[in-house]
ZAZADO-117842 format. One line per 5 residues: number of its first residue (from 0); their letters; for each residue z, x, y of C-alpha. Coordinates in steps of 0.2 Angstrom, whole numbers, plus 5000, padded with zeros to 4 digits. Last residue first. Layout:
REM ZAZADO-117842
NUM> A> Z X Y | ...
***
This chain:
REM ZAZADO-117842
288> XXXXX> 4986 4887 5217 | 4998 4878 5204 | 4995 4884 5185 | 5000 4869 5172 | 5006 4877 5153
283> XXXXX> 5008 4868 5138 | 5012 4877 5122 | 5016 4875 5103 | 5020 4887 5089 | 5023 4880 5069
278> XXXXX> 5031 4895 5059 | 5031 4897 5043 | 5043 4910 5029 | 5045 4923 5016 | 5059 4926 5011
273> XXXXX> 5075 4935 5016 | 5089 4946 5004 | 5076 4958 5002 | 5073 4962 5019 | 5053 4965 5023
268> XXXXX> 5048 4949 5030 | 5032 4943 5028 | 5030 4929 5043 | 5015 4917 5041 | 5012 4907 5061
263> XXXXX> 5004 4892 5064 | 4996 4890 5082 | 4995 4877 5095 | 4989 4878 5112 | 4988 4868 5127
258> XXXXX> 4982 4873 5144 | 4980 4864 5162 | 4974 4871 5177 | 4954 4875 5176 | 4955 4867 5159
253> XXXXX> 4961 4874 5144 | 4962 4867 5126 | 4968 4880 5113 | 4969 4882 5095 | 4977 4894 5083
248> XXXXX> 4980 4906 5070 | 4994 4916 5070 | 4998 4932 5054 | 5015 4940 5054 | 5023 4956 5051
243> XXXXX> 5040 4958 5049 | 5057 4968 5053 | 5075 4961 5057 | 5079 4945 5047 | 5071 4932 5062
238> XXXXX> 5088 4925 5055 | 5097 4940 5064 | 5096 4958 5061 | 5101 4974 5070 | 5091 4989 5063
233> XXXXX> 5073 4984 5069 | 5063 4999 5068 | 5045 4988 5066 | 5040 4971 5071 | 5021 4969 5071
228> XXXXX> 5012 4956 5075 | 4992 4948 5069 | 4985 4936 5082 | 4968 4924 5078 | 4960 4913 5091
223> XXXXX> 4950 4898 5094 | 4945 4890 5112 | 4940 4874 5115 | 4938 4872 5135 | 4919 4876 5135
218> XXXXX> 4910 4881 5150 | 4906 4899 5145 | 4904 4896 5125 | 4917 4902 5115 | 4914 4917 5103
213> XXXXX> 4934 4920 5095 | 4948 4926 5105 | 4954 4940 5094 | 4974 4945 5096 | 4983 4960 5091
208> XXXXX> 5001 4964 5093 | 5013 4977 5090 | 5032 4979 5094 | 5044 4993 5090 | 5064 4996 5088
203> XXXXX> 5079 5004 5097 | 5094 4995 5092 | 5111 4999 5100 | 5128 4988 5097 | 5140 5000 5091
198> XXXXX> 5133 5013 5099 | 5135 5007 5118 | 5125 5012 5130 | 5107 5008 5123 | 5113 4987 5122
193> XXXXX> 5096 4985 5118 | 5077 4991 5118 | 5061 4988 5113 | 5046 4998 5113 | 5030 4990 5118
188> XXXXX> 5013 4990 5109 | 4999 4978 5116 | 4982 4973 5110 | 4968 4960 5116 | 4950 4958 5110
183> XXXXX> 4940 4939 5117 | 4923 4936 5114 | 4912 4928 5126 | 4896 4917 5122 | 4879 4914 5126
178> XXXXX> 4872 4932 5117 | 4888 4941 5112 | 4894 4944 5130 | 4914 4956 5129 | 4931 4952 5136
173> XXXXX> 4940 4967 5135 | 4958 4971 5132 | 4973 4984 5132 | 4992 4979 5134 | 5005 4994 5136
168> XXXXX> 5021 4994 5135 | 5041 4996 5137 | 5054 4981 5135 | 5073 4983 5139 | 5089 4978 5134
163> XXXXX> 5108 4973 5146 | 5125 4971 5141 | 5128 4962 5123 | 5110 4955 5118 | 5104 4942 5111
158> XXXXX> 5092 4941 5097 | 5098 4928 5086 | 5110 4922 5072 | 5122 4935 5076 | 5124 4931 5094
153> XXXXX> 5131 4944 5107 | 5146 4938 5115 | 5147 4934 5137 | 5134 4920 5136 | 5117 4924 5148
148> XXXXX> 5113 4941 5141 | 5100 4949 5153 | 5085 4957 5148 | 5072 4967 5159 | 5055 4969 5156
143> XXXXX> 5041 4981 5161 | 5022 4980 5155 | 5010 4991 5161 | 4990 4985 5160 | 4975 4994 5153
138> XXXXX> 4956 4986 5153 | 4944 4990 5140 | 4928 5000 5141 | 4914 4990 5140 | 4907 4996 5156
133> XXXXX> 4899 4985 5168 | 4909 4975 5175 | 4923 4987 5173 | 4937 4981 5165 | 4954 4984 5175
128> XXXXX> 4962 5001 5175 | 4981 4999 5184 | 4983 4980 5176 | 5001 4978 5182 | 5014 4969 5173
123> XXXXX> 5032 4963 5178 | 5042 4956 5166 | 5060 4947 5169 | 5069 4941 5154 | 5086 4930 5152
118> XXXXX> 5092 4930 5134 | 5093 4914 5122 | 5104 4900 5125 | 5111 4893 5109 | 5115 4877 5099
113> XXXXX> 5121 4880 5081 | 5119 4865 5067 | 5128 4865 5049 | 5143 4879 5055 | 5151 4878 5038
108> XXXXX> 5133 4885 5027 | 5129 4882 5009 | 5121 4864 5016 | 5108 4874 5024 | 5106 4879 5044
103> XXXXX> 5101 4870 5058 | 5098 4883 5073 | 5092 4874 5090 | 5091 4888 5103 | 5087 4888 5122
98> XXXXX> 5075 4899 5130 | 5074 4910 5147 | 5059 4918 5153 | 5053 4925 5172 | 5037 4931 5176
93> XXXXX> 5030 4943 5186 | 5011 4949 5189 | 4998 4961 5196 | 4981 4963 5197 | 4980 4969 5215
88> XXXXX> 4995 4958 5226 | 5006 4944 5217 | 5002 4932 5204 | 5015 4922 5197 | 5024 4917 5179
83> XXXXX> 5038 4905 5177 | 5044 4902 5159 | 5053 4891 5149 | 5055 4893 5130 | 5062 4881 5117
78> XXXXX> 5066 4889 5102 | 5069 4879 5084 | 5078 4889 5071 | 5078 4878 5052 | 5089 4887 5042
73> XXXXX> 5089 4891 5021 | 5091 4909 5017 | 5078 4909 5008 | 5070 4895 5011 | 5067 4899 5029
68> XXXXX> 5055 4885 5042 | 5054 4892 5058 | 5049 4882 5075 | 5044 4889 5091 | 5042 4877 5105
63> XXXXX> 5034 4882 5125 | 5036 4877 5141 | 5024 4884 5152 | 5023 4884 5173 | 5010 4894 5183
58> XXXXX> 5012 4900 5201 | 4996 4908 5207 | 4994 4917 5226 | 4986 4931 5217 | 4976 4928 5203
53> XXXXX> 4986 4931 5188 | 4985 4945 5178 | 4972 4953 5165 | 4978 4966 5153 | 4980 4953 5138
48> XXXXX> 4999 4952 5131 | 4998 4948 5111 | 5010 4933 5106 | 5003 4915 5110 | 4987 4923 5119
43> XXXXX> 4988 4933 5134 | 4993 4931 5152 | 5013 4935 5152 | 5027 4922 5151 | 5034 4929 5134
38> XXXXX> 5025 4912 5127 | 5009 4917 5132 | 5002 4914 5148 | 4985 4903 5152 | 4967 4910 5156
33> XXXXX> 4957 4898 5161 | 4940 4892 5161 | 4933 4910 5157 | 4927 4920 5172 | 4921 4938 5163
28> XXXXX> 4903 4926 5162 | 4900 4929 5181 | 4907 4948 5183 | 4895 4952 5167 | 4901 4954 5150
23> XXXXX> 4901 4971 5142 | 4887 4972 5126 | 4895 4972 5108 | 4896 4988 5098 | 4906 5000 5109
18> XXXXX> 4920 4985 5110 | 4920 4982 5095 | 4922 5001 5088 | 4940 5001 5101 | 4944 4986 5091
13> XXXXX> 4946 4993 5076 | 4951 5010 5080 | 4965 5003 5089 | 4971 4992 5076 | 4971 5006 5063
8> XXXXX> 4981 5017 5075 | 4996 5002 5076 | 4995 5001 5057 | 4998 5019 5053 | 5015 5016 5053
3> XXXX> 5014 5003 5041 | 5012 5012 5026 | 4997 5006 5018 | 5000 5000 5000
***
């Protein structure tokens, strides 16, 4: 089997021989119908973080739902995020994100349903090396976050932190002409971080993504996507149960404003003790100009 590590330079590979084979889209066909946040906040698919921002003066609103399905151990773990994303100055954006929790677990559990907030995030990303409209180079953005705990105690059953945690990346992307249509190839790698002061509590861990934004045609507002993510280093683990790798498919409807998307999600966990399991993802987004 393929060890993982070498999964990140695989990807790149992959989609940097894409990008070399399809032609660049022009300036007119580079402006897709819309392009929506992803449920972290930031301009990208459901998971993966595209390198295009906001248009400046843009305030757009999601609220999003991720709901697990576990076996083994047996929970439900339903997240609602909120976000606030807007576009500020030359190709660059902030968002803000904040989620609250709805954990029901098996019958072999006391606690039967938890409620929980989730972290406070601020993100801020800058596409310093935007697609040419002529090249097919890919365009770069740097990703920052900042997470805040918003309940005094860490949360065993998910990813809170104690004191403070960080996010550190890069997207790449390009939007390329195949004939009448566009096709879409995002990535982003980002290292996590939490609670770094204090041992007791510190994991340092990795985060891949990889998203295609299948052929659309320009004026159409289906869109189809795939995502493939990466969660690797994780030492502290909750019921996401620490490392995986997980496959999205998905559907979006956009409009100039509006966007909704749906995705189903495959998680492989690597923990012994936690199987496999399903995720249903659903957004709705409404940008304000």
């Amino acid at each position: 089997m393929m060890n993982k590590r070498f999964l990140p330079a695989l990807l790149f590979c992959t989609i940097s021989s894409l990008c070399l084979l399809l032609e660049p889209a022009v300036a007119e066909e580079l402006s897709l119908v819309n392009r929506p946040v992803n449920t972290s906040g930031l301009t990208g698919l459901l998971f993966t973080t595209a390198p295009f921002t906001a248009s400046p003066g843009t305030l757009e609103i999601s609220a999003s739902i991720l709901s697990e399905n576990s076996t083994r151990p047996d929970y439900t773990n339903t997240e609602f995020p909120f976000t606030m994303t807007a576009g500020f100055g030359t190709n660059k954006e902030i968002a803000i994100r904040t989620s609250y929790f709805h954990i029901k677990e098996g019958p072999s559990t006391s606690t039967g349903i938890d409620r929980k907030t989730g972290n406070l995030e601020l993100s801020y990303k800058w596409n310093f090396l935007p697609q040419a409209e002529d090249s097919s180079i890919p365009g770069v953005a740097l990703m920052i976050t900042g997470l805040a705990p918003t309940e005094k105690d860490p949360d065993s059953k998910i990813s809170t932190i104690s004191h403070w945690g960080m996010r550190l990346g890069l997207a790449a992307g390009t939007e390329l002409a195949w004939k009448e249509h566009i096709l879409g190839i995002y990535a982003d790698a980002q290292l996590a971080g939490q609670d770094l002061t204090e041992k007791r509590l510190r994991d340092l861990y990795e985060l891949y993504n990889a998203g295609l934004l299948f052929p659309v045609s320009k004026y159409d507002n289906l869109q189809m996507f795939v995502e493939y993510s990466l969660t690797h280093g994780k030492t502290k683990t909750s019921l996401d149960g620490g490392d995986y790798s997980a496959l999205t498919y998905g559907l979006r409807l956009v409009s100039e404003r509006f966007n909704f998307t749906i995705g189903t999600q495959f998680l492989h966990k690597t923990a012994e003790e936690y199987d496999n399991s399903g995720r249903i993802v659903g957004l709705m987004s409404m940008k304000f100009m």
